[in-house]
N, C-alpha and C positions, 0 to 999 in steps of 0.2 A: 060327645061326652055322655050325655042321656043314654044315647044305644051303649054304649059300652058298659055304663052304672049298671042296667039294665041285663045286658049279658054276666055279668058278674053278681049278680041279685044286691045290686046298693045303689043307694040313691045318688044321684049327681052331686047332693049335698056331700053325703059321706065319703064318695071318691074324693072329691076335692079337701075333705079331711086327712087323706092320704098321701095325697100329691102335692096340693097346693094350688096349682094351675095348670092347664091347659101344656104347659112349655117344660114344667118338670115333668108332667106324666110324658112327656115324648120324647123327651132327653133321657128320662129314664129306661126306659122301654128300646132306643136306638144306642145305649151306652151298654143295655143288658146283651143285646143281640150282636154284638161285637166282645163283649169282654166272654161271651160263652165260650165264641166260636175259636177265640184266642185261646182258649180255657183246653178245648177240645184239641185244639194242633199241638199246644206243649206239651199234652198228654199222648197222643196216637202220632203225631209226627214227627216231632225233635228229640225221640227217643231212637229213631231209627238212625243207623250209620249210614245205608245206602241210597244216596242221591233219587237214585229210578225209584224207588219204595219209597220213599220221603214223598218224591210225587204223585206218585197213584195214591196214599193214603191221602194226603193232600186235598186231589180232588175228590174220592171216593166219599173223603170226610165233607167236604164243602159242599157237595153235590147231596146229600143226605142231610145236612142237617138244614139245606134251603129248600130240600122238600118236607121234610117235616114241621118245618117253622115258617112255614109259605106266607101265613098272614103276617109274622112280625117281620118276615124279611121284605113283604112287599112293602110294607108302612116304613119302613128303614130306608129303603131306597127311593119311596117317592117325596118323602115327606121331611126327608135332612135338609131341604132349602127352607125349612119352616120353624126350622133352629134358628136362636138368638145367636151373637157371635159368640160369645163364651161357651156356650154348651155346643155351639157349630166346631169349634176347637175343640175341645176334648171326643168328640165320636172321629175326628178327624185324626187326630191324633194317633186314635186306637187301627182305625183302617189303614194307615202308614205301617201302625207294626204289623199288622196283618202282610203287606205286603212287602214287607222288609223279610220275612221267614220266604215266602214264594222267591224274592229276589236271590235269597242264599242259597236255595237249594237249586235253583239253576245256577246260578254264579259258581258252584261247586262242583255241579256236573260237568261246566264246561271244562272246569280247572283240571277233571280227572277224567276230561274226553271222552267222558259218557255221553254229553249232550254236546251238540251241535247247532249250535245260535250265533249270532253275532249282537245280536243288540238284548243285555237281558230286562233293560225296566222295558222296553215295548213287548216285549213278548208276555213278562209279568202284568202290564195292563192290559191284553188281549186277553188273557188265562181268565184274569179272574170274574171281567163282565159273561166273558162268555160261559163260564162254571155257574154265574147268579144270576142267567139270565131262564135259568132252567124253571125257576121259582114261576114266572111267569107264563110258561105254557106247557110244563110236563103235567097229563094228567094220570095219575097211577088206576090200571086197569082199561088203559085203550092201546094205543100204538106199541107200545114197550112195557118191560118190567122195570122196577128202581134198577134191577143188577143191570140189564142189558143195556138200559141209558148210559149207568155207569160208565160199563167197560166200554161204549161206544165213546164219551167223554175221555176217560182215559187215552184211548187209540189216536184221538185226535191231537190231544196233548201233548201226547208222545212224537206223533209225528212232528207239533209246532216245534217242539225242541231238539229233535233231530235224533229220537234214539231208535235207538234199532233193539232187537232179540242180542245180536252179536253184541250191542254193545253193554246188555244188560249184565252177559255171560261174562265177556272177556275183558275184565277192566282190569285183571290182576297184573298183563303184560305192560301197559298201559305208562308213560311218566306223566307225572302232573304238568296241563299245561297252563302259559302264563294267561291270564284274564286281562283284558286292559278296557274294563265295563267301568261306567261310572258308578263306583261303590260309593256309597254315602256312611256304611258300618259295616266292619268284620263278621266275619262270621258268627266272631264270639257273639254276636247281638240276638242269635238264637233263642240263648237261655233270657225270657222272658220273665220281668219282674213280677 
C-alpha cells in the first residue's frame, strides 16, 4: 500500500481515505479491469455481424488491451484468490459474461459452418488463458511487433476453431447448421447490460 500511495503522490493514509482497505482497493481495481474490457467488446465487437471478424476483433482487442494494461491485468489474475467471497463473486461474475460473448461468437460460427469445433466452452477456456497469458511474457520492441503477435494470435485461433480463408469467403452458400453445445444463454445475451 505504501509503494502504491507513493507512486500516486499520497499518503498510505489518504489512499486508505479513498478506498477504505486493502480489499476494496482490489475489488476495485479487479471489478475495473473486467468491466473496461466488457466495455470494450460491446463497443468493437457485438456490433459486428460476422462471426470470423467478431473473433479477430475479439482477440486483437484482448491481446491489446492486456498489453497495455500489463500491470493491472497481472494483479487481476494473481491476486483474485485474495478476494473476499462477496467481491470474489462479483469479478466472477463479470469474467462469466466475458466469456459468455467468446462462447457465442463461436456457438454461431459453428451454427453458420464457419467454424469447426465440437466442444465450444473448452475451446472458449483454451482462447482466453491463452490470449492473457500474453500479459505475462510479451515484451514490445524484442521478438515481435504488438501487430505481428496479433495476427500470429489470430492465426492460431483461427486454426483452434477451425476456419479457413474459404470459410471466411463463402458462408453465403452455407445452411445454418444445428449446435448441440451446452448453451447456458442465447445469443440474445450479447447485448450486455
Amino acid at each position: 500500500m505504501r509503494q502504491l500511495a507513493a507512486r500516486v503522490g499520497l499518503t498510505s493514509g489518504a489512499l486508505y481515505n479513498h478506498f477504505g482497505s486493502k480489499q476494496a482497493l482490489l475489488s476495485g481495481l479487479l471489478e475495473s479491469v473486467m468491466t473496461d474490457l466488457l466495455a470494450a467488446v460491446q463497443r468493437d465487437v457485438l456490433c459486428l455481424s460476422d462471426p470470423v471478424e467478431q473473433l479477430r476483433v475479439f482477440i486483437e482487442l484482448h491481446i491489446g488491451f492486456h498489453v497495455s494494461r500489463k500491470n493491472d491485468v497481472l494483479i487481476a489474475t494473481t491476486e483474485l484468490r485474495s478476494l473476499d467471497a462477496t467481491n470474489l463473486a462479483k469479478v466472477v461474475r463479470l469474467r462469466n459474461r466475458y466469456e459468455v460473448i467468446l462462447s457465442s461468437i463461436l456457438r454461431r460460427g459453428v451454427r453458420l459452418r464457419i467454424f469447426s469445433l465440437s466442444d465450444v466452452k473448452t475451446t472458449t477456456l483454451a482462447i482466453i488463458p491463452m490470449l492473457t497469458g500474453v500479459a505475462q511474457w510479451y515484451r514490445p520492441g524484442r521478438r515481435m511487433t504488438r501487430e505481428q503477435l496479433i495476427e500470429r494470435y489470430i492465426a492460431l485461433c483461427m486454426a483452434m476453431v477451425g476456419a479457413t480463408e474459404m470459410h471466411a469467403r463463402d458462408r453465403s452458400q452455407r445452411k445454418p447448421a444445428d449446435v448441440n453445445q451446452e448453451s447456458t444463454q442465447p445469443d440474445a445475451v450479447l447485448q450486455l447490460e
